[in-house]
Backbone as CSV, one residue per row, in Angstrom:
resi,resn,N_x,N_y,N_z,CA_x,CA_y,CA_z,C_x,C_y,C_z
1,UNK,-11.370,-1.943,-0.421,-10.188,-1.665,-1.206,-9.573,-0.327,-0.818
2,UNK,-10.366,0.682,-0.609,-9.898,1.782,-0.284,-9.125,1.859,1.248
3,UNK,-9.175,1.064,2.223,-8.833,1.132,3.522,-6.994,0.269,3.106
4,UNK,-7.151,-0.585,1.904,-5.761,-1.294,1.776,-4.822,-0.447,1.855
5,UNK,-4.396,0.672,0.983,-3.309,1.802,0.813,-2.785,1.548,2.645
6,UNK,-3.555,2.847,3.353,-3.101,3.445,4.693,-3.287,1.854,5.719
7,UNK,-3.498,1.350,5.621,-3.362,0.082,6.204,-2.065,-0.633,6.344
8,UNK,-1.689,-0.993,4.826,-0.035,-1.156,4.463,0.798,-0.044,4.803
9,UNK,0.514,1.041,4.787,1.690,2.201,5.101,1.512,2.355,6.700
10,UNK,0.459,1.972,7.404,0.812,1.663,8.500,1.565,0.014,9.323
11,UNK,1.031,-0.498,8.701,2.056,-1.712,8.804,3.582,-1.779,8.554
12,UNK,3.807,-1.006,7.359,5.183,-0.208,6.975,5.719,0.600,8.096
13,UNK,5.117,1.208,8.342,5.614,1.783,9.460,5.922,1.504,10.767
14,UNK,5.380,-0.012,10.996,5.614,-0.279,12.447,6.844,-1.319,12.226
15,UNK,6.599,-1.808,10.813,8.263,-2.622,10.583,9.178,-1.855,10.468
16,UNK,9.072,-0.663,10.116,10.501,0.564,10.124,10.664,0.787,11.489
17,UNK,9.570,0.752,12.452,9.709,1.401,13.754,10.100,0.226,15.042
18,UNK,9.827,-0.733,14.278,10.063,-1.963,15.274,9.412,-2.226,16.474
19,UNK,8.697,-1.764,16.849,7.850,-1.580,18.153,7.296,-2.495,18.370
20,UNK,6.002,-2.369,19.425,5.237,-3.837,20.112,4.278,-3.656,18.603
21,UNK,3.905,-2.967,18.236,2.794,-2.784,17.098,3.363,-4.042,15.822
22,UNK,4.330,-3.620,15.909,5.282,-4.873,14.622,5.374,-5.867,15.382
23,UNK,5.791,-6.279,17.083,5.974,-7.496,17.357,4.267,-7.909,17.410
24,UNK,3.679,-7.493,17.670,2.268,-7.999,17.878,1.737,-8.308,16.607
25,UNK,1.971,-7.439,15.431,1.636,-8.334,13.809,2.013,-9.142,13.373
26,UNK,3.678,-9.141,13.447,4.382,-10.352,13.513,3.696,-11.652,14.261
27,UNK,3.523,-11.423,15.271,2.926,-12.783,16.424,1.397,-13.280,15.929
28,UNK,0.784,-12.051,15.171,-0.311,-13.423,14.504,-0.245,-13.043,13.034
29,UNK,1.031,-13.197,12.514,0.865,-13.719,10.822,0.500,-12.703,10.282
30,UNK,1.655,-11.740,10.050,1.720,-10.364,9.051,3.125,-11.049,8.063
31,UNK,3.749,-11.697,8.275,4.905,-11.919,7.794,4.282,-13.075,6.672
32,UNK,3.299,-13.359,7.169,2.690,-14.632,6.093,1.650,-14.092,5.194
33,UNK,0.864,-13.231,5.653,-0.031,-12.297,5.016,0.765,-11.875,4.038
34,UNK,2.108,-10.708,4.213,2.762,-10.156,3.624,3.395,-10.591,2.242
35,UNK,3.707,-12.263,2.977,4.433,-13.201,1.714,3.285,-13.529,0.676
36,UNK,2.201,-14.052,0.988,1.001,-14.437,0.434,0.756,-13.191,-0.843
37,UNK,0.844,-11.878,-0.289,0.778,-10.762,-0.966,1.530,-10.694,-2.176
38,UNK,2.422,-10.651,-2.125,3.211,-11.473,-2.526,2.628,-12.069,-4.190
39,UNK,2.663,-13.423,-3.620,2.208,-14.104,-4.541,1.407,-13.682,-5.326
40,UNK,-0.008,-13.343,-4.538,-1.257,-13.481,-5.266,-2.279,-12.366,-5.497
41,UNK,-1.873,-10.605,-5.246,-2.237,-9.690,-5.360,-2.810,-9.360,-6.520
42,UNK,-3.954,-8.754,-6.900,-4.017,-8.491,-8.020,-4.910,-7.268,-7.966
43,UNK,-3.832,-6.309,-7.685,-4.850,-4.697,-7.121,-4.765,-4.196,-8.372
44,UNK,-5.752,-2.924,-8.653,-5.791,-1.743,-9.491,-4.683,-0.812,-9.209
45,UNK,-4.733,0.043,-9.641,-3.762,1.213,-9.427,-4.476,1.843,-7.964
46,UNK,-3.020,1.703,-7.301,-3.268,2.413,-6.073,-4.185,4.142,-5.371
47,UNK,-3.932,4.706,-6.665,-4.767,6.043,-7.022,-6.069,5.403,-7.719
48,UNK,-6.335,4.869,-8.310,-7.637,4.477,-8.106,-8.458,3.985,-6.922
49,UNK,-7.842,3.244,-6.303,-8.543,2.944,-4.827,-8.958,3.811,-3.453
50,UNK,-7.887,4.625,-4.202,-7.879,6.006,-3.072,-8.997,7.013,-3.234
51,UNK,-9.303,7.556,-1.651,-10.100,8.610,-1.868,-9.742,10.132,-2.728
52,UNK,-10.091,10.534,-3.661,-9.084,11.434,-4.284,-9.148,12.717,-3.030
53,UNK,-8.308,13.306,-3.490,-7.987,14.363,-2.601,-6.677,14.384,-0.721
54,UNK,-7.101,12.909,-0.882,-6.469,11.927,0.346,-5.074,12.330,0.889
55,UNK,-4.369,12.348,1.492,-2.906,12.438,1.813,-2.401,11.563,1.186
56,UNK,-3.069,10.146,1.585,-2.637,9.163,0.884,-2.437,9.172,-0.688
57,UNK,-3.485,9.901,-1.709,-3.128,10.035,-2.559,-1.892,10.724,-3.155
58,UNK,-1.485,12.112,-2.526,-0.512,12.814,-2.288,0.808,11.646,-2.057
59,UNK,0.683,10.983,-0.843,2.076,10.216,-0.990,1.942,9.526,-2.103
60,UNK,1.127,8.570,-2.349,1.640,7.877,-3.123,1.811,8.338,-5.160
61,UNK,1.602,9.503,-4.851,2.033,10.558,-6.127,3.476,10.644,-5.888
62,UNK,4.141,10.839,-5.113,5.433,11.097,-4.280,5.953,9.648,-4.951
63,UNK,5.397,9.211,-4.341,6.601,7.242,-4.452,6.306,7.437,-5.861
64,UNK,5.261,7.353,-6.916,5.155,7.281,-7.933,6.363,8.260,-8.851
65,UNK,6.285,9.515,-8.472,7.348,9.997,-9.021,9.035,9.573,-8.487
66,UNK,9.088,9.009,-7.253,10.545,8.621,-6.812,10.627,7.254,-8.023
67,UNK,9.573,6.416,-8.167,10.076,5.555,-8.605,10.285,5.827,-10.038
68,UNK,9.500,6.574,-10.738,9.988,7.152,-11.871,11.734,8.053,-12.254
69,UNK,11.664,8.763,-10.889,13.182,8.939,-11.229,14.121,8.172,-11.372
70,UNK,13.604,6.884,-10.403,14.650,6.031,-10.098,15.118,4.964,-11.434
71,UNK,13.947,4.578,-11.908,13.284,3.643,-13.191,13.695,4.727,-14.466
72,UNK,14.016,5.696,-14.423,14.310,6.670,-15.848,13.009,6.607,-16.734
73,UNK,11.606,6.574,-16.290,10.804,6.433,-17.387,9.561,7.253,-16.784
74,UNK,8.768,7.431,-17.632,7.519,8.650,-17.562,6.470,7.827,-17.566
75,UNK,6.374,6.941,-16.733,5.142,6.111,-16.583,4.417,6.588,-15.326
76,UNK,3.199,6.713,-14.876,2.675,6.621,-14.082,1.955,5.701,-13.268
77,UNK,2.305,4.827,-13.919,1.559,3.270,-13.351,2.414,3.197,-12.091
78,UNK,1.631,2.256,-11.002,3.003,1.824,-9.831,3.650,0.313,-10.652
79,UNK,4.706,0.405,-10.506,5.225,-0.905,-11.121,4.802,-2.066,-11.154
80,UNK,4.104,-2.457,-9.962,3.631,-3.978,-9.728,2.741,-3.782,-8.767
81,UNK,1.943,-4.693,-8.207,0.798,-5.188,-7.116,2.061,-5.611,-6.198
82,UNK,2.965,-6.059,-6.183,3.523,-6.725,-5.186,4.447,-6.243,-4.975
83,UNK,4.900,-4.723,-5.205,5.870,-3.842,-4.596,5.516,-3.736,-3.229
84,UNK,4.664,-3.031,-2.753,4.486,-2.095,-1.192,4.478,-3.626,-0.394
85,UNK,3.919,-4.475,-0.663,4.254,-5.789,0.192,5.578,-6.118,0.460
86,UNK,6.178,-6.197,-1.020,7.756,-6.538,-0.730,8.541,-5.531,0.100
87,UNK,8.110,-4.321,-0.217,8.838,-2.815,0.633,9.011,-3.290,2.092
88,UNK,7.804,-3.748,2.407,7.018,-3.790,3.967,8.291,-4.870,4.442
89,UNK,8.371,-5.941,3.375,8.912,-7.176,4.098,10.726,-6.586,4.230
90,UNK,11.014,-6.036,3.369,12.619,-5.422,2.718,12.661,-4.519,3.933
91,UNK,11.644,-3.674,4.473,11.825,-2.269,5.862,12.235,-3.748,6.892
92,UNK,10.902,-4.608,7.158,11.131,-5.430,8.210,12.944,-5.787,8.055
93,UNK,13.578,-6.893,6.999,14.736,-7.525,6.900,15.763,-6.348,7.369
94,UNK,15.723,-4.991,7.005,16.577,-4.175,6.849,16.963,-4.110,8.876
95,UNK,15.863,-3.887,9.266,15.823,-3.623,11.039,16.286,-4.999,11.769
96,UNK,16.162,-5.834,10.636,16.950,-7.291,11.623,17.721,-7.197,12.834
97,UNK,17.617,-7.359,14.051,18.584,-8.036,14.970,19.959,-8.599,14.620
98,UNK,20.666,-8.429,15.506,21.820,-9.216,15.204,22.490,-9.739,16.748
99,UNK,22.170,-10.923,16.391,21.807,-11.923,16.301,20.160,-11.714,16.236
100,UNK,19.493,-12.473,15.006,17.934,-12.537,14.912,17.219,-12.540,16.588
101,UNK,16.245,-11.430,16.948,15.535,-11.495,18.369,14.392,-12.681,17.829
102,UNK,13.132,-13.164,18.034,12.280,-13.733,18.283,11.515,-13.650,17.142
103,UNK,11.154,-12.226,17.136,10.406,-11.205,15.845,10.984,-11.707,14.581
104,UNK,12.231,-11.425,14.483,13.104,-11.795,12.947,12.934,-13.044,12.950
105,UNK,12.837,-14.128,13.639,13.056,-15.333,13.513,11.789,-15.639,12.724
106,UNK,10.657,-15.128,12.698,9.457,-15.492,12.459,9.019,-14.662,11.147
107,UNK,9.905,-13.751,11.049,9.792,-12.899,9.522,10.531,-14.164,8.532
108,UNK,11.934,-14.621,9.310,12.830,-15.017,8.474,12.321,-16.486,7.703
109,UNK,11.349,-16.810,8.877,10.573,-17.990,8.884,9.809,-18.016,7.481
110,UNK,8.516,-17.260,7.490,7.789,-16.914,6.689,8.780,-16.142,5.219
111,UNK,9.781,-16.214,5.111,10.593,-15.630,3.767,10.983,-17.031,3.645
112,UNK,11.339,-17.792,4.533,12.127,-18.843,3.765,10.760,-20.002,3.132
113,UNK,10.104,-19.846,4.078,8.444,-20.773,3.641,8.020,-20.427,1.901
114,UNK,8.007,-19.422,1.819,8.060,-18.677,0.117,8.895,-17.903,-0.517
115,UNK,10.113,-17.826,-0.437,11.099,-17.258,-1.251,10.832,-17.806,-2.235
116,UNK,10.776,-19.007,-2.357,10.695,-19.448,-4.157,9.826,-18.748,-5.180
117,UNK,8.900,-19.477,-4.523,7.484,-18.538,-5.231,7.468,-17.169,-5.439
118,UNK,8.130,-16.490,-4.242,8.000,-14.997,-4.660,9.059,-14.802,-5.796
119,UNK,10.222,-15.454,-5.670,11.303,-15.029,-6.392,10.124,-15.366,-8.208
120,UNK,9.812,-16.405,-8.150,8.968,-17.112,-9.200,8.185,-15.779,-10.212
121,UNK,7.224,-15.255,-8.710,6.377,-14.090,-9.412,7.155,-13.388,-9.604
122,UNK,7.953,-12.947,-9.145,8.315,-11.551,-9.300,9.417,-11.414,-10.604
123,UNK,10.164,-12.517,-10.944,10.638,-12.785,-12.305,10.457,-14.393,-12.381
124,UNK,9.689,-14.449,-13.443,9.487,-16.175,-13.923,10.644,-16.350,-14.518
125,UNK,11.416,-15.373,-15.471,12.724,-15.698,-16.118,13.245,-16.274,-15.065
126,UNK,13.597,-15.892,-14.240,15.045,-15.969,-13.649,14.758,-17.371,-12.980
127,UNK,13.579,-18.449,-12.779,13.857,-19.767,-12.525,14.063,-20.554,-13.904
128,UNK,13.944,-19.990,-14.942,14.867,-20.778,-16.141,16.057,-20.806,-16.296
129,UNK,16.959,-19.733,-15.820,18.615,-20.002,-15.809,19.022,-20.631,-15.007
């Protein structure tokens, strides 16, 4: 559990960076991993998993307070299990090709395979309207 955090923020990082590191995760099923995540996560608080003292803990004190500014509220919880997954997949969509290269085709792949479901978890309301 403790290796999950810097694992995802490196995966994050190679979808922001686009490189062979992202085409090579992409090519065996990070985009499906990612979606799966998705779905069916069910982590502790990310500062709990962490080694205290960590960098990692440090950032993710950082996101914790961005998202608090952002959210207007004094919570310290991270919002959900299936944020930093969705982040990962939202960095990937954002770097899209245009026209989709090979890479996107296979992100876009794996979003359209579970959009439902994610849309599902992530608000059950919103498949009742």
């Amino acid at each position: 559990m403790q290796d999950f955090h810097p694992a995802l923020a490196a995966v994050d990082q190679a979808a922001i960076q686009r490189d062979q590191r992202w085409q090579r995760l992409v090519d065996v099923g990070i985009a499906d991993v990612l979606c799966i995540n998705v779905l069916g996560t069910k982590m502790k608080n990310y500062l709990q998993a962490l080694p205290s003292g960590s960098k990692d803990v440090q950032n993710v004190r950082l996101w914790v307070k961005h998202v608090r500014y952002h959210a207007h509220t004094d919570t310290d919880q991270i919002p959900s299990s299936f944020f930093k997954p969705m982040d990962v997949l939202l960095h990937a969509a954002l770097n899209f090709s245009f026209p989709p290269n090979g890479t996107d085709m296979k992100v876009i792949t794996a979003l359209k395979k579970y959009w439902s479901m994610m849309v599902f978890r992530v608000s059950p309301t919103l498949i009742a309207l």
